[in-house]
Chimera marker file (.cmm) of the C-alpha trace (Angstrom):
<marker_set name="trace">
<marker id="1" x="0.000" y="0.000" z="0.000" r="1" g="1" b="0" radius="0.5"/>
<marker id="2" x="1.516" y="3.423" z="-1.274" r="1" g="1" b="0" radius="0.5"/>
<marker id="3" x="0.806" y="6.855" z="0.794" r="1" g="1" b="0" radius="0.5"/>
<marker id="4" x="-2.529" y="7.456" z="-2.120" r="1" g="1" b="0" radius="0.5"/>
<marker id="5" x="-3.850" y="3.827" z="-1.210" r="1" g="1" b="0" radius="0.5"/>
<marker id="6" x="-3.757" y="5.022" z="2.472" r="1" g="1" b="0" radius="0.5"/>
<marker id="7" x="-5.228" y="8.263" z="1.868" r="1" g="1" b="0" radius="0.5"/>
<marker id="8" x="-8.141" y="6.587" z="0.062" r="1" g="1" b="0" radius="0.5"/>
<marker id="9" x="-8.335" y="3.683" z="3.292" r="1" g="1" b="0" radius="0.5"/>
<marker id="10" x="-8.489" y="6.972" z="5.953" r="1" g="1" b="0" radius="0.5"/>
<marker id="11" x="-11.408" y="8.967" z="3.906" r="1" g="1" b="0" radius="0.5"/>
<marker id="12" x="-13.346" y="5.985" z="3.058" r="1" g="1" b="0" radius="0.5"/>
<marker id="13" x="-13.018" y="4.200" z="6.670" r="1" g="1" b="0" radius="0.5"/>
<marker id="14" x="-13.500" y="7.966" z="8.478" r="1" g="1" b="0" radius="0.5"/>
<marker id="15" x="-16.107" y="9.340" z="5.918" r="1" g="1" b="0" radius="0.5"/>
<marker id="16" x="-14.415" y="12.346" z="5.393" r="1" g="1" b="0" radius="0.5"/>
<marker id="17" x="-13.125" y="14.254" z="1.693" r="1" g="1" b="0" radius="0.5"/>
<marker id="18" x="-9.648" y="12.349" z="0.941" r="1" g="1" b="0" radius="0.5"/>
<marker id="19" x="-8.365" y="15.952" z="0.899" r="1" g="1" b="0" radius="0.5"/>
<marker id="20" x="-8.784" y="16.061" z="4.208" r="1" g="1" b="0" radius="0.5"/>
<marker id="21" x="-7.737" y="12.570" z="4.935" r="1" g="1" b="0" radius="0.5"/>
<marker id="22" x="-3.973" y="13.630" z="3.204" r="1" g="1" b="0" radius="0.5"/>
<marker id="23" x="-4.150" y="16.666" z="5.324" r="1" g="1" b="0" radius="0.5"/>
<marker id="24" x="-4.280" y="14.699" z="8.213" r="1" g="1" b="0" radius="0.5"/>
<marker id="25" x="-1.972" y="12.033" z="7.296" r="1" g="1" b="0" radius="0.5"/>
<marker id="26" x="0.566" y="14.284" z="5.727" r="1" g="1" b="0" radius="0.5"/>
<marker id="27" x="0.423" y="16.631" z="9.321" r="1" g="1" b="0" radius="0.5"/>
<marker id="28" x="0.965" y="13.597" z="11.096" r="1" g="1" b="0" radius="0.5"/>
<marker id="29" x="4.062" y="12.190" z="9.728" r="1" g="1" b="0" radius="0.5"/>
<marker id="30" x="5.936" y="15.711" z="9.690" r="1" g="1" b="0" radius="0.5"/>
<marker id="31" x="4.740" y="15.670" z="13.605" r="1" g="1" b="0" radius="0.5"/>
<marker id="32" x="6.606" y="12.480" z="14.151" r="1" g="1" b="0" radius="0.5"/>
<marker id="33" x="9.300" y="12.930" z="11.685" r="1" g="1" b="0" radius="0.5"/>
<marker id="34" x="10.152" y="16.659" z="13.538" r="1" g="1" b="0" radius="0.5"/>
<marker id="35" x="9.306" y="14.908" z="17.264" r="1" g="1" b="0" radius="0.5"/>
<marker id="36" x="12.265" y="12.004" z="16.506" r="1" g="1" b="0" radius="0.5"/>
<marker id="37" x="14.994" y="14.149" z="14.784" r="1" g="1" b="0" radius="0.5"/>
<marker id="38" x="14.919" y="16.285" z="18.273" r="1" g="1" b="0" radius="0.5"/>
<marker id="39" x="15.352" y="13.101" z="19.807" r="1" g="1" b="0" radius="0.5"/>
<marker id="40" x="12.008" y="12.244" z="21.312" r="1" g="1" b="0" radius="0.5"/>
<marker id="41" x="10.094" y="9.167" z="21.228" r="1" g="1" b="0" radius="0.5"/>
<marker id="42" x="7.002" y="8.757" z="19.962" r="1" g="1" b="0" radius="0.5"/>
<marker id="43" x="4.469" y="6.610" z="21.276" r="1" g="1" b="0" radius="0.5"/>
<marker id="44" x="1.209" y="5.215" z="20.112" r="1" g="1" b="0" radius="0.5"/>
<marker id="45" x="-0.103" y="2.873" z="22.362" r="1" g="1" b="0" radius="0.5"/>
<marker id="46" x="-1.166" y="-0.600" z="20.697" r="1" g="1" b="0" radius="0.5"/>
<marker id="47" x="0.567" y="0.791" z="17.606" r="1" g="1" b="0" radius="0.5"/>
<marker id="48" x="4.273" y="1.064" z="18.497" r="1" g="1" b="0" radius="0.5"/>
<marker id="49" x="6.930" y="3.703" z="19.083" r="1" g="1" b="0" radius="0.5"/>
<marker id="50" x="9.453" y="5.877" z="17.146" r="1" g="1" b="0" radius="0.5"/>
<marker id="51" x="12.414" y="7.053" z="18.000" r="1" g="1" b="0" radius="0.5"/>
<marker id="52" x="16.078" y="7.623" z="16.990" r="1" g="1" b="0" radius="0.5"/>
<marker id="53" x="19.035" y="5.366" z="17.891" r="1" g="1" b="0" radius="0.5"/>
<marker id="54" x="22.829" y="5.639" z="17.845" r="1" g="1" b="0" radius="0.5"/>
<marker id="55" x="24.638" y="3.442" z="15.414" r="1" g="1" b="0" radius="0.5"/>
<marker id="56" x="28.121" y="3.248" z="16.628" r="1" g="1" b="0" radius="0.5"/>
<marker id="57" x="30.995" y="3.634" z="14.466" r="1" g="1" b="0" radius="0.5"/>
<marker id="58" x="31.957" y="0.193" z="12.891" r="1" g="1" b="0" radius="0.5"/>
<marker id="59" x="34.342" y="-0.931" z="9.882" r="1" g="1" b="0" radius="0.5"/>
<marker id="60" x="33.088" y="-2.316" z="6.664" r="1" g="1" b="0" radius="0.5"/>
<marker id="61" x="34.361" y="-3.045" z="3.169" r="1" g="1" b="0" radius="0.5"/>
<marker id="62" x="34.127" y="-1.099" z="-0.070" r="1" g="1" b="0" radius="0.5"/>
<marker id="63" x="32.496" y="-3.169" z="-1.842" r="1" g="1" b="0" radius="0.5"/>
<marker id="64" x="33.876" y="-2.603" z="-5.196" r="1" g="1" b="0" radius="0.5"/>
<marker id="65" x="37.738" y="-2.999" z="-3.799" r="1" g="1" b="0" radius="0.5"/>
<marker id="66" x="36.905" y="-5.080" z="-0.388" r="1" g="1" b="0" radius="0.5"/>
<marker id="67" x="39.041" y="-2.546" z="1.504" r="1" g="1" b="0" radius="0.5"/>
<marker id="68" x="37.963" y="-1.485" z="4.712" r="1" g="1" b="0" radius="0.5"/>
<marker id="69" x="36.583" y="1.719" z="5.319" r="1" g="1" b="0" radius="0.5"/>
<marker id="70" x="35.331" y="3.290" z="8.804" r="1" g="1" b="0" radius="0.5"/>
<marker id="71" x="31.802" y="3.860" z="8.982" r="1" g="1" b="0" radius="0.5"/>
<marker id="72" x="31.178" y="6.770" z="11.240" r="1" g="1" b="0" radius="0.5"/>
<marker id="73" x="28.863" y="6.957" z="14.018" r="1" g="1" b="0" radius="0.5"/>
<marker id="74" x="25.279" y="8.226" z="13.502" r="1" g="1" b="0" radius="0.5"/>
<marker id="75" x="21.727" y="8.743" z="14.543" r="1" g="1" b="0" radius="0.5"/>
<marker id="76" x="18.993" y="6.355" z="12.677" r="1" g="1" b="0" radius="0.5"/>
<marker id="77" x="15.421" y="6.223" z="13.256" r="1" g="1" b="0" radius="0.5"/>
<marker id="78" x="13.612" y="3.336" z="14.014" r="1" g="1" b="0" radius="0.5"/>
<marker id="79" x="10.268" y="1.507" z="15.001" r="1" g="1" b="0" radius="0.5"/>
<marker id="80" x="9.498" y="-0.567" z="17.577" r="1" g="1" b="0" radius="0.5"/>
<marker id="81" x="5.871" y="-2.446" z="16.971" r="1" g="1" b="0" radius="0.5"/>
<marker id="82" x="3.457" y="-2.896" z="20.046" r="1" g="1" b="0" radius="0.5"/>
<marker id="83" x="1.709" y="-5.892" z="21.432" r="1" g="1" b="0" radius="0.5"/>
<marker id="84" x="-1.588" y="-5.213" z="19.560" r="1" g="1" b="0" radius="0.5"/>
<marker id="85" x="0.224" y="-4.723" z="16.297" r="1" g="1" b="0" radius="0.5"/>
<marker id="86" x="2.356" y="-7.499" z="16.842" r="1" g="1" b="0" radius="0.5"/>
<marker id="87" x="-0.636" y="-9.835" z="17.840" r="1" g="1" b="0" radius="0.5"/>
<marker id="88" x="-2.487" y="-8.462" z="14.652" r="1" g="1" b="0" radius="0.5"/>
<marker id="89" x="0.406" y="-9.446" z="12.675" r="1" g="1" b="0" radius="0.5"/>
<marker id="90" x="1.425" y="-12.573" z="13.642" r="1" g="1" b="0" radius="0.5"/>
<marker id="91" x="-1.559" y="-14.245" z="16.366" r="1" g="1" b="0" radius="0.5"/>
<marker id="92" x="-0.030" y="-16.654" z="18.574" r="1" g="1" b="0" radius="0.5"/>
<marker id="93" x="-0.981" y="-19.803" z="18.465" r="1" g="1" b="0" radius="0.5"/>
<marker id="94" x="-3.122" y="-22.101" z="21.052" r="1" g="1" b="0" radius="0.5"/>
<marker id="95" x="-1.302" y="-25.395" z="22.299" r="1" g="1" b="0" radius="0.5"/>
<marker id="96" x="-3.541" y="-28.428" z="21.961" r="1" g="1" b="0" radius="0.5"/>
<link id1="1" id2="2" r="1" g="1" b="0" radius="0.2"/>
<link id1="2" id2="3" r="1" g="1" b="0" radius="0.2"/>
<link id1="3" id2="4" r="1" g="1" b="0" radius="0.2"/>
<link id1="4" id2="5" r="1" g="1" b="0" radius="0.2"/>
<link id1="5" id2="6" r="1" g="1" b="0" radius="0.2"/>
<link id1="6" id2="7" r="1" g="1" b="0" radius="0.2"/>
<link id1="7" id2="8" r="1" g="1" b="0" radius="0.2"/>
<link id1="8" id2="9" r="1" g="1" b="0" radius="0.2"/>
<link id1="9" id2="10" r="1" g="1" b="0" radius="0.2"/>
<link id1="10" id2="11" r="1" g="1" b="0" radius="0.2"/>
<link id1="11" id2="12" r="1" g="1" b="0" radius="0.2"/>
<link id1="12" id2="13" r="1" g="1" b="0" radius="0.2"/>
<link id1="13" id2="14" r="1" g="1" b="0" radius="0.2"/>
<link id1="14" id2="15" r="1" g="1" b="0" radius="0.2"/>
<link id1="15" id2="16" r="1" g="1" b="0" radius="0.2"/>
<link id1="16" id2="17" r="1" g="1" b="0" radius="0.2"/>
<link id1="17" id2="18" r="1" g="1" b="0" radius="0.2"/>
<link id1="18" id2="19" r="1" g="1" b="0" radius="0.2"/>
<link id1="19" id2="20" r="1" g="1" b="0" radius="0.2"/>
<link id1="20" id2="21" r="1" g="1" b="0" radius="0.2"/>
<link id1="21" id2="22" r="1" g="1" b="0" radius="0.2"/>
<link id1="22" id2="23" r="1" g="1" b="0" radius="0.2"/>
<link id1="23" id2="24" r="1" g="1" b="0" radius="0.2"/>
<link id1="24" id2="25" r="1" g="1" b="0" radius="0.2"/>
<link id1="25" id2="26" r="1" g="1" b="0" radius="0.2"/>
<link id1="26" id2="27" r="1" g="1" b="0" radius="0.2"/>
<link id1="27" id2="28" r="1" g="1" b="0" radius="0.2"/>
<link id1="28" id2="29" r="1" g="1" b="0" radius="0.2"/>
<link id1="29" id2="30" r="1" g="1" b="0" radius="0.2"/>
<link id1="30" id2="31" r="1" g="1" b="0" radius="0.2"/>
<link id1="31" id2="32" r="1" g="1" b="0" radius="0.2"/>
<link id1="32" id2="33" r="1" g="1" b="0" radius="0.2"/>
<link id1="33" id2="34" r="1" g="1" b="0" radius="0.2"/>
<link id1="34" id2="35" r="1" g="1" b="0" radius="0.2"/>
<link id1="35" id2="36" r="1" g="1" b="0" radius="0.2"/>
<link id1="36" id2="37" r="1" g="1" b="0" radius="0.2"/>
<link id1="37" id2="38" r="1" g="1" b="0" radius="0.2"/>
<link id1="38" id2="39" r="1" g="1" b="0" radius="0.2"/>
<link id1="39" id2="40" r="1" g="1" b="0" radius="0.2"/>
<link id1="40" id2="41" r="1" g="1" b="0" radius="0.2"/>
<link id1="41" id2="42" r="1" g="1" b="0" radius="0.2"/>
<link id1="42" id2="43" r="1" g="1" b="0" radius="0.2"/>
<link id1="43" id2="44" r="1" g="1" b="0" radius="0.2"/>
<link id1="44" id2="45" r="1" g="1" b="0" radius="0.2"/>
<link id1="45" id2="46" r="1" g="1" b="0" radius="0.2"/>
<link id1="46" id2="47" r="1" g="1" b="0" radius="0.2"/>
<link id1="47" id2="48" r="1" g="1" b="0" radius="0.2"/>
<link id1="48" id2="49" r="1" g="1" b="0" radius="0.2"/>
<link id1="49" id2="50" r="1" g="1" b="0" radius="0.2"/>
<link id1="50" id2="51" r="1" g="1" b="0" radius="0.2"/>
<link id1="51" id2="52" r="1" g="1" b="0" radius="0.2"/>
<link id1="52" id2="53" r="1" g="1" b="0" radius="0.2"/>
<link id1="53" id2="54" r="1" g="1" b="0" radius="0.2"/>
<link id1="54" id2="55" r="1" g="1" b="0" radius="0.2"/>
<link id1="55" id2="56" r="1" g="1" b="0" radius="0.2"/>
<link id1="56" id2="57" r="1" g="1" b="0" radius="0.2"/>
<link id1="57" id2="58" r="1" g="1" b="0" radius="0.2"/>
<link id1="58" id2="59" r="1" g="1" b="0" radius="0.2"/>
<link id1="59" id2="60" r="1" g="1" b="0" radius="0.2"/>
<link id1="60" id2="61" r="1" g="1" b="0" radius="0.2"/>
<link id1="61" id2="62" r="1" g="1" b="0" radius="0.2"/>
<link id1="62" id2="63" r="1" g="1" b="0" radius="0.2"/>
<link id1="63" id2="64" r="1" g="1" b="0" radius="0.2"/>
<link id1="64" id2="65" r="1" g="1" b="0" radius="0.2"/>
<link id1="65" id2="66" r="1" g="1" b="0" radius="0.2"/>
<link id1="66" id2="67" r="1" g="1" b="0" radius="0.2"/>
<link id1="67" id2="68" r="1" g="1" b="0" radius="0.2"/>
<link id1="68" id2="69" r="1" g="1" b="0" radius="0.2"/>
<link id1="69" id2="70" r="1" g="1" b="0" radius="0.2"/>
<link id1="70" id2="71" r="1" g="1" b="0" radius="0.2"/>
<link id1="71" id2="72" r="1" g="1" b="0" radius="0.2"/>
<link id1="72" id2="73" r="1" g="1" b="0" radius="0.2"/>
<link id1="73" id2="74" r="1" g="1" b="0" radius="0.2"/>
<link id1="74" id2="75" r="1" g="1" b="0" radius="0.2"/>
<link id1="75" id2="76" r="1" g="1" b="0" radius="0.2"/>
<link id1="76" id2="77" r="1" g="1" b="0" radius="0.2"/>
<link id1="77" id2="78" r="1" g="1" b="0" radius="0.2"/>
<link id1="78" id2="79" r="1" g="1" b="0" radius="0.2"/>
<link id1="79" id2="80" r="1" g="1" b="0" radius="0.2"/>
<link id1="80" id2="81" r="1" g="1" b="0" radius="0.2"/>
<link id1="81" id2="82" r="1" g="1" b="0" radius="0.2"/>
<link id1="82" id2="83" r="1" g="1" b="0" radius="0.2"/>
<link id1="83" id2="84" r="1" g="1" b="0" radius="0.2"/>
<link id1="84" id2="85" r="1" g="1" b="0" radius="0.2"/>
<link id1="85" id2="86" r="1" g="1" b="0" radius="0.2"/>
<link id1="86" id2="87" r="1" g="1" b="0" radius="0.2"/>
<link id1="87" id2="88" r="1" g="1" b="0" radius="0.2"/>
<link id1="88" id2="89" r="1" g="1" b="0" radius="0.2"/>
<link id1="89" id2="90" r="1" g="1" b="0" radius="0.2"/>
<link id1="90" id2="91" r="1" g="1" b="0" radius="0.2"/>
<link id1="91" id2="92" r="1" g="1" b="0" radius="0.2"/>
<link id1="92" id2="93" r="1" g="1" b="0" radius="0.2"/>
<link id1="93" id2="94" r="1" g="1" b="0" radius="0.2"/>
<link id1="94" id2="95" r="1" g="1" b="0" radius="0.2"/>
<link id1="95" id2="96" r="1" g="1" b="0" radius="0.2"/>
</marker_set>
């Protein structure tokens, strides 16, 4: 599903113009996108959290020559899923 597909999903499941539905989505992500580059989490319960993480500086290989270069340290954003979405996903099964 692209970012359109969604749009269309939001306005059809909330009834509302998919104008406003973009609107919404669009605000949404620059909300988390600007809340995680300052370094804050964000957290949506029975969803999952974002937030950024240190990468520490490792060594790796060009991969066109297989020397080693030095890969420097940086900041990467990532997701963590929560229980609901995780359940959703991937339902555990019952022992018999």
């Amino acid at each position: 599903m692209n970012k359109a597909e969604l749009v269309d999903a939001i306005a059809q499941k909330a009834q509302v113009t998919k104008k406003d539905a973009d609107a919404v989505l669009t605000t949404a992500l620059e909300v988390i996108i600007a809340t995680v580059s300052t370094g804050d989490k964000v957290t949506l319960v029975g969803f999952g959290t974002f937030e950024s993480r240190e990468r520490q500086a490792r060594e790796g290989r060009n991969p066109s020559t297989g020397k080693p270069i030095q890969i420097p340290a940086t900041k990467v954003p990532a997701f963590s899923a929560g229980k609901l979405f995780k359940d959703k996903v991937a339902p555990e099964k019952i022992a018999v």
